[in-house]
C-alpha angles and dihedrals in degrees: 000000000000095000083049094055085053095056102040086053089050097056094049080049088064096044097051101052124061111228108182105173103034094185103072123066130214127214114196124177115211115274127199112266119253105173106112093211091057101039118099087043124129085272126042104194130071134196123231130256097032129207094279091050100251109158098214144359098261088061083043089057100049086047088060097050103098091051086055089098098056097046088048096051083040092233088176130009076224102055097074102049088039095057091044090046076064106034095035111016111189111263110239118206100223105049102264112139108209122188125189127278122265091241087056105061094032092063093048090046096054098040090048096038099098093042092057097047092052085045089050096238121133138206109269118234096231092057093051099138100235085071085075128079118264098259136111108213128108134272125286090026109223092254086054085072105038108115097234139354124276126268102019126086098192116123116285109255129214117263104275114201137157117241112136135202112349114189111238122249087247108053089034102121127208112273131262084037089109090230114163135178128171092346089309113121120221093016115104123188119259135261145268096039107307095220108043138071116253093242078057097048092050085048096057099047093058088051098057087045101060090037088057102047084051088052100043091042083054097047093045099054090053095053087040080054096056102047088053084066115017098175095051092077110057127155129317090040104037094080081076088061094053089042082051093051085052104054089046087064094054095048087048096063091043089062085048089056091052097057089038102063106187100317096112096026092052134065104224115248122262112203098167080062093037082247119148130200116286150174121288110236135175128008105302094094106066108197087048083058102048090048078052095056111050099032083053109049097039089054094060096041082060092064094042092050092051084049092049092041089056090051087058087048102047089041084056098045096040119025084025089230102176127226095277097044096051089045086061095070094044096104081069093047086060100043083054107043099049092020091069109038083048097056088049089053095051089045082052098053094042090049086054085232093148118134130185109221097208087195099064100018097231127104125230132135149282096030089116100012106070081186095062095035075057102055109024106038109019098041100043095045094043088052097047085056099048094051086040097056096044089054093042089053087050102048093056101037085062090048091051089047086057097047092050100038110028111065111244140184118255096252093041093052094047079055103055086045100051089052085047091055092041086053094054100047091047090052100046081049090057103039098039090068103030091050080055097057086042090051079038101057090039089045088053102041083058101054100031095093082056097050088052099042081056098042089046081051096049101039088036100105092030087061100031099240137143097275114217124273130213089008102181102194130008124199141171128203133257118249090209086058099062087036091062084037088065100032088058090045091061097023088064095076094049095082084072082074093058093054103052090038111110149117094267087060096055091059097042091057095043079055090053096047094042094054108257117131105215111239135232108247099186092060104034087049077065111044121048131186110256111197121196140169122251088259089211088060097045095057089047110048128103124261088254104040106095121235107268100218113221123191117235108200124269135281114274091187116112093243125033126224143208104268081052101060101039117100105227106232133185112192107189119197130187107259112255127232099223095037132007112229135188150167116264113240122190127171160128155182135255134187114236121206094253083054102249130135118232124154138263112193130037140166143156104176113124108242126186110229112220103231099235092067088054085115091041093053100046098051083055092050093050097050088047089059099045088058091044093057098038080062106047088039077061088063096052101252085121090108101050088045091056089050102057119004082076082072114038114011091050090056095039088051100039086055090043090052084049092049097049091050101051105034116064117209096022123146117244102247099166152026116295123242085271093081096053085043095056087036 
């Protein structure tokens, strides 16, 4: 009978304690009661944190204020010894926890009963008396105050009990905030970094800003780049360009941090409320939110772009898709790239997963939650390497296949060696830091129960707080372990500087500083500027008023022609007394599909004209202005045509005919007799 009454004593032990880390252990020595209701009893010391968790007996001593009136009209000669067995339990010296008998919390309940109700004080849940074990003696019992057990004669040992991690008054949060630290809800970590020294901390913050501004300076030059040149960059190399965009993001909001200290990563201390300063968690705080967000998500987009650049890689070298064939399926790459790493942001700030980092300023995420350092750090970017390695393999083994197997000239085979060898630097660039964070972020998520077993040792007695028992190893983190952490997070967008780094880009850039807009060949190889004269005008002027050139436009056609290319020139000369020279014009009009007239025929050379193709001569001229004016008569000129070429262009061309016959070798200057014919 007597094992089963220890048992059945341990057990109500259990319940009635609330152990809510059961893996740590506490180890309290006895302390002097202060309390002034439990002073003058049969003990006079007490052991912290008592069976109703309270920490201290301050805390102790603010819990037992409502029941001040009942001990004080003496409403039950129970009352007083009962409450004191909960808020200050004798301290034993051989480990033995003892809690007050049924009976007697069942008498000072009932005698009190009526004076707490009209006091308005309840019974508190956690001193219902079936939590006691089923006995009728006094508190403390006789064998509570015996100096050691019978029977033994070792050295009395300090009362050993489980409690756990108990979140200290100061760094305790309002509920329903969905604060959390070290499984406590409503208890958040303090700040600034709870492991590190402050000149550390200062240290380290300096570091990540001037990290960041290299980082962001490198990643904006490349998408600067970019933008000088747009069509330089085409698939599969543009996803570099969009990995590039990311990293500058995230080096953006690292620079934030940096300016903004711990204003935004940090809730602010509250002494009037014994609140320290913590760290910020969930959504509540919006700019918290916002850095989130961005540094987040583009984070993650990084990792998906390198992962996508190494598809278009692998679906080049391969299945040998071309560039246009590998751009059409760029609206999935997108959906893809900023589609995942948004729906894992969301989940996270549904999830309330949200974290200030007090050493760089900004939040993010798994620096407390191992879970969440787990799931939404470790596995995603340990899956995008993987993919992207295996892709990677694949592309240029099939490159390699090509160069060993496929004859190719000298120059073409340097120059699938040398993107070979720049695929490989910019990959080992990529992958070196980013394999870090990831050794980094496991290393971390090993040894964190350890830094804060240590930190809960050291900070025990300044927060007042069970301290941990039978601790087997302590540890504190390296400061050089979360500085390379950092550096590799921001290093790892620099290598899109080395790929668009060349000699092509220099001068691209001095173009662009010195004024001069880069031209599209592939469209300017195909459309060339066709000048022509106002053919009206032409017809019209006098002898000695020079041809004004317009410009019509440019060819839309896919290849250009000759009649395309060629400038139309008149080149007018005085008439000499001893030969009459002028410049050869040829010409003539033809219809387009789209109904236009352009022309077909130009020349301005001077030409001498044998004397025996006068006729011959003169039958071509007169065609070619026929031509001439059946065009210009379609675009409705044939009235003033009619008005004044009657006039002027008759007798010009009459001369010119004249000319033409008499004088062997002349130039044609002018319109042939078939222009005033058709006028």
């Amino acid at each position: 009978m007597d094992l089963l009454w220890v048992l059945y004593s341990m057990l109500t032990v259990c319940m009635a304690i609330n152990l809510e880390a059961p893996g740590s252990h506490s180890m309290f020595t006895c302390e002097p009661i202060t309390l002034r209701m439990c002073q003058g009893l049969s003990y006079n010391t007490t052991f912290m944190p008592n069976l109703l968790n309270h920490y201290d007996q301050q805390t102790a001593a603010l819990a037992m204020e409502p029941f001040h009136p009942m001990v004080n009209l003496e409403c039950s000669t129970e009352i007083r010894p009962f409450l004191c067995a909960l808020y200050a339990p004798v301290c034993t010296e051989y480990g033995r926890v003892t809690l007050p008998c049924r009976h007697l919390c069942q008498r000072a309940k009932s005698d009190c009963y009526k004076l707490m109700d009209m006091f308005g004080v309840s019974w508190p849940d956690e001193m219902e008396c079936n939590r006691f074990p089923e006995c009728d003696e006094s508190y403390p019992r006789a064998i509570d105050l015996l100096p050691h057990s019978d029977g033994t004669e070792e050295t009395p040992s300090p009362v050993q009990r489980d409690y756990g991690f108990w979140c200290p008054r100061e760094l305790k949060i309002e509920p329903d905030m969905g604060y959390s630290f070290m499984g406590v809800r409503d208890c958040s970590p303090p700040c600034p970094n709870m492991y590190f020294r402050k000149d550390e901390l200062i240290f380290a913050r300096y570091f990540i800003g001037v990290i960041s501004i290299v980082c962001l300076s490198a990643t904006l030059f490349t998408f600067l780049t970019f933008l000088i040149d747009v069509g330089r960059f085409r698939y599969p190399e543009r996803p570099i360009i969009f990995y590039a965009v990311c990293y500058m993001m995230v080096s953006l909001v690292f620079f934030l941090g940096f300016l903004l200290e711990e204003r935004v990563s940090c809730n602010s201390a509250s002494p009037g409320r014994f609140r320290a300063s913590t760290v910020t968690q969930g959504s509540h705080n919006k700019a918290c939110t916002l850095l989130f967000m961005t540094l987040y998500f583009f984070t993650m987009a990084g990792s998906v772009w390198w992962v996508i650049l190494t598809i278009t890689w692998f679906l080049a070298a391969v299945p040998k898709w071309g560039s246009e064939a590998i751009e059409k399926k760029a609206l999935l790459f997108h959906a893809v790239a900023w589609g995942v790493p948004g729906a894992l942001t969301i989940t996270l700030m549904a999830m309330n997963k949200i974290e200030g980092d007090s050493m760089s300023g900004v939040c993010f995420v798994g620096l407390y939650d191992l879970m969440a350092l787990r799931w939404f750090l470790l596995v995603p970017l340990a899956l995008d390497v993987v993919v992207g390695v295996v892709l990677l393999l694949a592309g240029v083994a099939a490159l390699n296949r090509v160069r060993m197997e496929i004859p190719l000239e000298k120059e073409n085979q340097d120059k699938l060696v040398k993107f070979m060898i720049r695929i490989a630097v910019f990959s080992v660039l990529y992958l070196v830091p980013l394999l870090t964070v990831i050794g980094c972020y496991l290393y971390e998520q090993s040894h964190r129960s350890v830094w804060e077993t240590t930190w809960v040792q050291e900070r025990c007695r300044e927060y007042h707080i069970p301290c941990p028992f039978q601790v087997e190893q302590t540890s504190r983190p390296d400061i050089a372990l979360f500085l390379i952490k950092y550096l590799m997070m921001l290093v790892v967008g620099i290598p899109s500087v080395f790929w668009v780094g060349s000699k092509k880009t220099c001068f691209e850039w001095a173009s662009f500083f010195n004024g001069h807009r880069k031209k599209d060949r592939a469209v300017h190889e195909s459309r060339q500027v066709l000048q022509e004269p106002d053919f009206t005008q032409l017809l019209l002027r006098d002898a000695n008023t020079p041809v004004v050139r317009k410009s019509r436009g440019t060819s839309t056609q896919g290849t250009s022609t000759h009649a395309s290319s060629t400038h139309l020139a008149m080149l007018d000369e005085p008439p000499s007394a001893s030969t009459s020279r002028a410049s050869s014009f040829h010409g003539s009009l033809h219809r387009s599909r789209d109904g236009r007239y352009t022309a077909c025929s130009y020349r301005g050379v001077e030409e001498r004209v044998p004397q025996g193709s006068t006729l011959r001569l003169n039958d071509s001229l007169q065609h070619c202005a026929l031509n001439r004016l059946d065009s210009q008569s379609r675009h409705g000129s044939l009235q003033r045509l009619e008005s004044q070429s009657r006039h002027s262009s008759m007798r010009d061309l009459s001369i010119t005919a004249q000319a033409i016959q008499s004088s062997p070798g002349n130039g044609i200057h002018r319109v042939v007799e078939e222009d005033a014919t058709k006028a």
